[in-house]
C-alpha positions in Angstrom: -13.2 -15.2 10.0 -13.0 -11.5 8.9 -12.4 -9.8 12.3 -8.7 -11.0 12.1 -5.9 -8.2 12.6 -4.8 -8.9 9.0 -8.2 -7.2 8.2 -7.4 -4.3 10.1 -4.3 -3.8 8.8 -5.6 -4.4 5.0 -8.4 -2.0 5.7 -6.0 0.7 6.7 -3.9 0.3 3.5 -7.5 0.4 1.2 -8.7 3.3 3.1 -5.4 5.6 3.3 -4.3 4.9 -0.4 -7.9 5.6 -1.4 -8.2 8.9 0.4 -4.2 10.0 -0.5 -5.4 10.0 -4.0 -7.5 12.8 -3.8 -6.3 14.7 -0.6 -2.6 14.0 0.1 -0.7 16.3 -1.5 3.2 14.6 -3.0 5.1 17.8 -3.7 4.6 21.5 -4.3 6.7 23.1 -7.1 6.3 27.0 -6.7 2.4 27.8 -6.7 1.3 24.4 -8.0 0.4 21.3 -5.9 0.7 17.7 -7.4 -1.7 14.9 -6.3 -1.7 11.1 -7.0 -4.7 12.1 -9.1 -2.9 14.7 -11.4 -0.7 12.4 -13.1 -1.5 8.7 -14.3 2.1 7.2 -13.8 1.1 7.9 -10.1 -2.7 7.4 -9.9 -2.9 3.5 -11.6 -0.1 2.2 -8.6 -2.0 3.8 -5.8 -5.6 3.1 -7.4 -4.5 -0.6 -7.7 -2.7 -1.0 -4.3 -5.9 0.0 -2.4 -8.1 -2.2 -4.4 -6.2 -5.5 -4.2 -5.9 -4.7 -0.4 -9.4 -4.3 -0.1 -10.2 -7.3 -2.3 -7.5 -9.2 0.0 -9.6 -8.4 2.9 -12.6 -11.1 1.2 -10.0 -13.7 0.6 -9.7 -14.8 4.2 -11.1 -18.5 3.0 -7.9 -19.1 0.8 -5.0 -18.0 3.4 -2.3 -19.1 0.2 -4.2 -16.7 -2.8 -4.4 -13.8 0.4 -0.7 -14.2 1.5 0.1 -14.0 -2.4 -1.6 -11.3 -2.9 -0.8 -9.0 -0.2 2.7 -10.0 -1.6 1.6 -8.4 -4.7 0.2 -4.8 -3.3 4.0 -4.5 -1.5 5.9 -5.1 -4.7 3.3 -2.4 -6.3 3.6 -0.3 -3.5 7.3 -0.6 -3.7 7.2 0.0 -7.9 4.9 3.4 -6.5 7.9 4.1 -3.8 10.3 4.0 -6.9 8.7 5.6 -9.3 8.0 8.7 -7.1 11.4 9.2 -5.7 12.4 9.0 -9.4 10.3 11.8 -10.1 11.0 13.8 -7.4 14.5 13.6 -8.3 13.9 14.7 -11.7 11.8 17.7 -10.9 13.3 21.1 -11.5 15.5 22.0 -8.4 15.9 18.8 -7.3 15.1 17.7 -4.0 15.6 21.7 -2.4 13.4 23.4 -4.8 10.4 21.6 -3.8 8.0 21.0 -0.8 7.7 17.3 -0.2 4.4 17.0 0.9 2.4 13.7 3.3 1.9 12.3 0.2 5.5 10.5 -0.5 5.0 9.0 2.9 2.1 6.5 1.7 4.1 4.2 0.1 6.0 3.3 3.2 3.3 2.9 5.5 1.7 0.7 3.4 4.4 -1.4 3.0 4.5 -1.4 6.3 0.6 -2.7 7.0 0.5 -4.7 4.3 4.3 -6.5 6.3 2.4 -6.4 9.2 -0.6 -8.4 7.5 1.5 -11.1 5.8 3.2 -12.0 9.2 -0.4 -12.2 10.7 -1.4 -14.0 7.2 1.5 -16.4 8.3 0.4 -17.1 11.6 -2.9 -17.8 11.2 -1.6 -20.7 8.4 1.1 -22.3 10.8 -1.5 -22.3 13.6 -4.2 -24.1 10.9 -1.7 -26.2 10.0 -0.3 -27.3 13.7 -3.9 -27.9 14.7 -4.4 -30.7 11.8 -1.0 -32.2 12.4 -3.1 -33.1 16.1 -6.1 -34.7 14.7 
């Protein structure tokens, strides 16, 4: 059963984490454009997000192991959040001597999804588990 909407929304995390590491830029600081790729603080969160949710996406036999670990790309997604808010604070000038770029928004949208997903996730379990309660 992989054409569920929690596969949908999974994909969507995989596949725009993925591509933000190479394209999205985070910040600009004067000439000089930071990517997820350019510094590995950043790069291993969003690397690993994306592949758990794509791995999630296969685990559709064992609702309990995918609900736990779409529980686990949010908390790394929210260690990402932190982490580059952190550093955006400590860049020099602050928040208004830099150019945020698309980049900072990933984090939230995939939280978002990957919310999305576990409510669907949830679903799907209550509605396995009311149609055995009537056999």
């Amino acid at each position: 059963m992989i054409q569920r909407i929690q596969t949908i929304y999974l994909a969507l995390v995989a596949i725009f984490t993925g591509l933000a590491i190479n394209y999205l830029s985070i910040w600009t600081v004067g000439a000089q454009v930071f990517f997820y790729k350019d510094e590995m603080q950043f790069l291993i969160p969003a690397a690993l997000s994306a592949i758990l949710a794509f791995v999630a996406i296969f685990l559709f036999k064992n609702r309990q192991n995918q609900f736990v670990t779409v529980r686990l790309v949010i908390l790394i997604n929210l260690i990402l959040l932190g982490l580059l808010l952190y550093r955006l604070l400590n860049l020099p000038g602050g928040l208004n001597g830099t150019e945020k770029g698309i980049g900072l928004l990933v984090p939230i949208v995939a939280i978002f999804l990957l919310f999305l997903a576990n409510r669907a996730i949830h679903k799907d379990e209550e509605l396995v588990k009311s149609v055995d309660r009537l056999r």
